[in-house]
N, C-alpha and C positions, 0 to 999 in steps of 0.2 A: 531947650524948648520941646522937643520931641521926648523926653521923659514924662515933664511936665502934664505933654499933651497923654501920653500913655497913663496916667495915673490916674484921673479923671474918668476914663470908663469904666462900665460896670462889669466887664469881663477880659482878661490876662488876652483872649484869642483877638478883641478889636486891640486893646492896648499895642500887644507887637505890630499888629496891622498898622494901628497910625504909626510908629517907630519907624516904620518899613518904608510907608509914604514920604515920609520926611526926608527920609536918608535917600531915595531916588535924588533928587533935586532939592537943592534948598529953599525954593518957589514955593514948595510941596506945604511948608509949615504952615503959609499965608492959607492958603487954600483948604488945610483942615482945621485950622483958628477957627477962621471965616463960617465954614460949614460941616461941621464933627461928621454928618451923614452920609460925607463922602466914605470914608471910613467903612460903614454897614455896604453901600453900595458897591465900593471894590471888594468885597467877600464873592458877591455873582459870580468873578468872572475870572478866570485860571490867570496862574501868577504873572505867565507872559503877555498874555493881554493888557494883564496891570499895567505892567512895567512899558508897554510903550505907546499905550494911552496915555498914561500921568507923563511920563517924560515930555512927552510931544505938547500937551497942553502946557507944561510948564517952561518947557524951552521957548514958545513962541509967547508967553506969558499973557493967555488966553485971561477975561475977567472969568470971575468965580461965573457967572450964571452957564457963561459957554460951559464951561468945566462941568459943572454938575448937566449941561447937557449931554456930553460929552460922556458921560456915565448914566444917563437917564435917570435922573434924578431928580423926584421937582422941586423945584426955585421957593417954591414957600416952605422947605422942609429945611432952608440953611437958617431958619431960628432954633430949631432942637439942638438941646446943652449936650454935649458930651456924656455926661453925668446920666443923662435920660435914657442911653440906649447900651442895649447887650445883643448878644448873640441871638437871642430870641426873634431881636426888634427887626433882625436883615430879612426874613420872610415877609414880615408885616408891611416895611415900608417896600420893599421890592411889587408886591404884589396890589397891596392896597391902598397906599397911600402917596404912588408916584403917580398913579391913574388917576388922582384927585385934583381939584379946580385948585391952581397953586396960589390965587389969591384970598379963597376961603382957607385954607392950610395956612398962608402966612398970617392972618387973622387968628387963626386959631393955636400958633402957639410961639408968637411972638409976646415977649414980656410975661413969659411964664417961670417959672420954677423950674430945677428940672425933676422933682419931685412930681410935679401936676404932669408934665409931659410926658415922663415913666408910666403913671396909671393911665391917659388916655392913651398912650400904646399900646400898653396891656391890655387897655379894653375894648378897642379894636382890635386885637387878637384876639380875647378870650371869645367876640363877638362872629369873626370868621373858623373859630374851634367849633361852635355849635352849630356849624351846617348852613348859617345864613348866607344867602345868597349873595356872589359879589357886588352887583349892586347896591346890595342895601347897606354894605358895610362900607362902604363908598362914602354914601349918604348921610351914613352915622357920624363919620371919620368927617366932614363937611362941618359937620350940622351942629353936633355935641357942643354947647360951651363950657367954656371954666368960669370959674370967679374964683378971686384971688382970695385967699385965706390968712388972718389973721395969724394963726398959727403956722403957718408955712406946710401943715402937712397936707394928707392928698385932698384935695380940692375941688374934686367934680361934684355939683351939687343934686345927683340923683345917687342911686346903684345898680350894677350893672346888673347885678343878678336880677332885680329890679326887671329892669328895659329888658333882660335877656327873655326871661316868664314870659312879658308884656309881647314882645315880636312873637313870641311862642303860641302865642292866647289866639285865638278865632278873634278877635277883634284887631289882629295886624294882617287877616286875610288880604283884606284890602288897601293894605299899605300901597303910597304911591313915592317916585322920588322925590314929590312936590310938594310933598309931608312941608311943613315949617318945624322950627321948631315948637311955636307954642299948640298945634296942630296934637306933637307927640305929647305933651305935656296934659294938653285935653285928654287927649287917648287915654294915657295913664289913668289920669286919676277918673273918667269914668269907669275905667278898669278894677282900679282900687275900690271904688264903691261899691260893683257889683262882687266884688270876692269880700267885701267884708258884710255884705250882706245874708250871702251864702253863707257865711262863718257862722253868723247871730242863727242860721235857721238852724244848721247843725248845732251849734251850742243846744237851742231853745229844748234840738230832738233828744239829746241826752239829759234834757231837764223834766220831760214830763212823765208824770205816773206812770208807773209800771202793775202795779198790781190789781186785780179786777177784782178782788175781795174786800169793798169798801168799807166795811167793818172790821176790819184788821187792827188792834189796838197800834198808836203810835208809838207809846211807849210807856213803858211797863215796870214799876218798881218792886223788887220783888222783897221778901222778910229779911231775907241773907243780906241786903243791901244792894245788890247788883241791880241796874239798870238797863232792858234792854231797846234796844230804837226802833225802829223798821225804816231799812235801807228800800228807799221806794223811784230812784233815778240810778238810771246807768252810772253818772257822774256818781253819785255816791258808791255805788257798789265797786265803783272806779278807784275811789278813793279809800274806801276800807280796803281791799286788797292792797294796794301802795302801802298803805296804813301798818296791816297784820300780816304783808307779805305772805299772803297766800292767794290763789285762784279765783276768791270770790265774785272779780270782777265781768267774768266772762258767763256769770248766773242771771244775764239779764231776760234771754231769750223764756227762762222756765220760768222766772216771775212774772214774765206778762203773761203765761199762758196760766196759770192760776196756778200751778204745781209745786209752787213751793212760796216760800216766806222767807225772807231775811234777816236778819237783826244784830245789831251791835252791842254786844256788850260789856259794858262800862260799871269800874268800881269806882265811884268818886270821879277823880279825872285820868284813873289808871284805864286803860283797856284790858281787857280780858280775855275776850274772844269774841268769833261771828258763828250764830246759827241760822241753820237751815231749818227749815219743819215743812211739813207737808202734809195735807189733807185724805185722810183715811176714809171718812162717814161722812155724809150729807144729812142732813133733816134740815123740815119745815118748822116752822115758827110762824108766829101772828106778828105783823108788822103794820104800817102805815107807809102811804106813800107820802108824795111830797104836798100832795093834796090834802092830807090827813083820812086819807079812805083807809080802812083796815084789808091788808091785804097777806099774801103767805106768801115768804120770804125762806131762803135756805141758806144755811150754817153747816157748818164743820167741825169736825174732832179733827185735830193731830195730833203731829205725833213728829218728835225730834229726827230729821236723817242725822244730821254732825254737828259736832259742836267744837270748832276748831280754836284753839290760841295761835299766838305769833309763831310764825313758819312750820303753819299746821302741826302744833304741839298739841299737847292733850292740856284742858282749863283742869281752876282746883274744884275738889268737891263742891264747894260751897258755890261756885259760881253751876256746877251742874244741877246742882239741888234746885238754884233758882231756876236755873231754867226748864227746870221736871214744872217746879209749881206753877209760873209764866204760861209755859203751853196747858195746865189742867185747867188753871186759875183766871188767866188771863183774856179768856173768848168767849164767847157765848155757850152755856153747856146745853148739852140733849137733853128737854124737858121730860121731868118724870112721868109716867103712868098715873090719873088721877083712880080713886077706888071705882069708878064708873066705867072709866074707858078699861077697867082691869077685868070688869064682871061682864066687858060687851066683850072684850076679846076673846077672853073663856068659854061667853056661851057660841060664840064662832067657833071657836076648835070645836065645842061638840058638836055642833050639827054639820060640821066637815066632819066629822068619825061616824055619827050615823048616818050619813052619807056614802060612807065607804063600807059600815057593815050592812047596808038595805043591799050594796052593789055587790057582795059578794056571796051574802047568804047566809042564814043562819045555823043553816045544819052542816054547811061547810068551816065556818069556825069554831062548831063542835068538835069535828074531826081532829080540826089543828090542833085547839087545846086540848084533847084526849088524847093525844098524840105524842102533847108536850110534858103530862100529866101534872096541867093545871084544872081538869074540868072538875 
């Protein structure tokens, strides 16, 4: 019987321990049948205290509840399997779960598994691991239900990591012990709403336009074949990096400031590379608003910063080629000089130069050009 009883726990150090129990007294074997937890509870306490504790209850052949009094132990803890507990567990129940109401305890892990009772150990410990206050793991330790699992594996119908966030959250400021269960359940999942709301705003933020040059071609096919996109959300710029495993994704800050341009480029459905471009020149143009009023609107020349392939390699000619023509080809170009605005500008330059020879003199730039011996 005392083998039997050793082989069933989860660890060699309780195993010898119940062996140990046993072999005191033959009583010994009834009394850790009965309640395996006696077991973690004589770990407390030095070996000769053991030894004439258990003898003395077993010689007068004390019931089980005196006994686990007798070790302070509480009385709704003699449902936990053998199988449930290790070394770990003799903190857990010493501390947190002999302080606890021993007929919500017997409720809560009588006709369980001892799979379900290993995790809700565990999770009362991983619970008092993070700082929370004895009370409330108390509470927990109370409170938590099981439901039984078709599959036999672990069984608790939340997660702890879960609950643990949740106790974490400014919304467990005001926790009370008088919580219920369906109380924390509420709590949750108003919880859950408002983080999954927060998620969609931050998604939304990395989905909207990035670049303030709404004239920016979307995409651009060029002679050579190459296709390129305009990377215009974080999330995309996000993704092309992942993508062509370079940096490009940390380029969002200078696209919104208008300083540069992005673009993907694509042969067919082969990738090829991402370029940068950037704005050199400004000019005015004739435009319309949304009104249709004729209004002056400004444009840009660029001009390529990089043009990178997969793990910043260099693309082939041909994909640079296109993308020389893309940036010449592809934007709106600086309007020519009509012959009129060519003959107003000319006659400005002269009368800015006799302007400067009335201002300096005429017998003065005799001098110079005699001088120079152009006169």
């Amino acid at each position: 019987m005392s083998e039997y009883l050793g082989m069933n726990f989860r660890s060699d150090i309780l195993s010898g321990r119940a062996k140990y129990l046993c072999q005191i007294h033959p009583r010994g074997r009834d009394y850790v049948t009965q309640a395996p937890v006696l077991v973690c509870a004589s770990l407390s306490y030095v070996p000769s205290d053991v030894v004439s504790v258990w003898r003395g209850v077993c010689e007068r052949g004390a019931k089980l509840g005196d006994v686990m009094d007798a070790f302070h132990v509480n009385r709704g803890l003699r449902h936990l399997d053998a199988a449930s507990l290790d070394v770990k567990s003799c903190l857990t129940v010493g501390r947190y779960l002999c302080p606890a109401n021993p007929s919500a305890l017997a409720q809560q892990v009588a006709a369980r598994t001892h799979i379900q009772q290993f995790s809700w150990i565990r999770m009362v410990r991983d619970l008092a691991n993070m700082g929370q206050p004895t009370e409330r793991v108390i509470w927990f330790a109370e409170l938590v239900p099981f439901e039984t699992s078709r599959d036999g594996d672990y069984a608790l119908n939340f997660s702890i990591t879960h609950l643990r966030d949740f106790l974490r959250s400014d919304r467990a400021v005001n926790w009370s012990p008088h919580w219920k269960w369906k109380d924390l359940e509420a709590g949750m999942k108003r919880w859950e709403d408002d983080f999954a709301k927060q998620k969609m705003i931050a998604e939304a933020k990395y989905n909207e336009p990035l670049t303030p040059h709404a004239y920016a071609p979307r995409s651009y096919l060029a002679r050579g074949g190459n296709t390129f996109t305009l990377l215009n959300t974080q999330n995309e710029l996000r993704a092309e990096g992942a993508t062509m495993h370079h940096c490009v994704g940390g380029y969002a800050e200078q696209v919104r400031a208008g300083t540069s341009l992005i673009y993907a480029c694509s042969f067919g459905r082969a990738r090829t590379g991402t370029l940068e471009i950037s704005p050199i020149e400004q000019f005015a143009i004739e435009d319309v608003d949304q009104n249709g009023l004729p209004v002056e609107a400004f444009r840009h020349v660029w001009k390529i910063v990089q043009f990178k392939a997969h793990h910043n390699g260099m693309p082939s000619t041909n994909a640079y080629d296109d993308a020389s023509e893309f940036v010449t080809e592809g934007f709106p170009k600086k309007p020519d000089e009509t012959n009129s605005e060519k003959r107003i500008r000319k006659a400005r330059e002269m009368m800015a130069l006799e302007e400067v020879v009335r201002s300096i003199g005429t017998n003065t730039l005799d001098r110079i050009f005699g001088n120079m011996g152009l006169r």
